[in-house]
Steps between C-alpha positions, in 0.01 A plus 500: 500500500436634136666337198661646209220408285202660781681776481507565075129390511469763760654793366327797402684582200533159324180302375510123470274225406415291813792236372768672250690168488315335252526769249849548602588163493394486112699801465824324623436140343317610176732731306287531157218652753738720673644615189132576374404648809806729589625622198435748230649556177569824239287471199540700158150615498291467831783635710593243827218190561499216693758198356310203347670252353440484083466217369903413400571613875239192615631275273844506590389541889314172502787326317868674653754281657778653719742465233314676223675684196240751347602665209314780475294679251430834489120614658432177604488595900818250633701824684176537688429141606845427580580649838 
């Protein structure tokens, strides 16, 4: 009897690590990483790169509630980090 998972690790046209459920796993449980990982972002002069938080983004990322109230400034980056 083959498995579901035997048979993705099997499979010609999809390549996996010998165990994807760590990495997705951190995916899933970590969202700053998956953010980081999965998404990329316009910029006005290198075109469309990887999203990283700045520095205001990380600030208010290691410090948000669920009942925050940002009042946003222009340029600062919170219409990105807020999904």
């Amino acid at each position: 009897m083959t498995t579901a998972t035997q048979t993705l690790l099997n499979s010609d046209s999809l390549v996996l690590a010998r165990s994807p459920l760590p990495a997705l796993t951190r995916l899933v449980r970590d969202r700053r990483f998956a953010i980081e990982s999965l998404l990329s972002i316009p910029t006005k002069e290198r075109g469309v790169v990887p999203f990283h938080f700045n520095q205001v983004q990380s600030h208010y990322w290691e410090h948000r509630t669920n009942h925050d109230i940002v009042l946003k400034a222009r340029q600062m980056g919170f219409s990105s980090v807020i999904l």
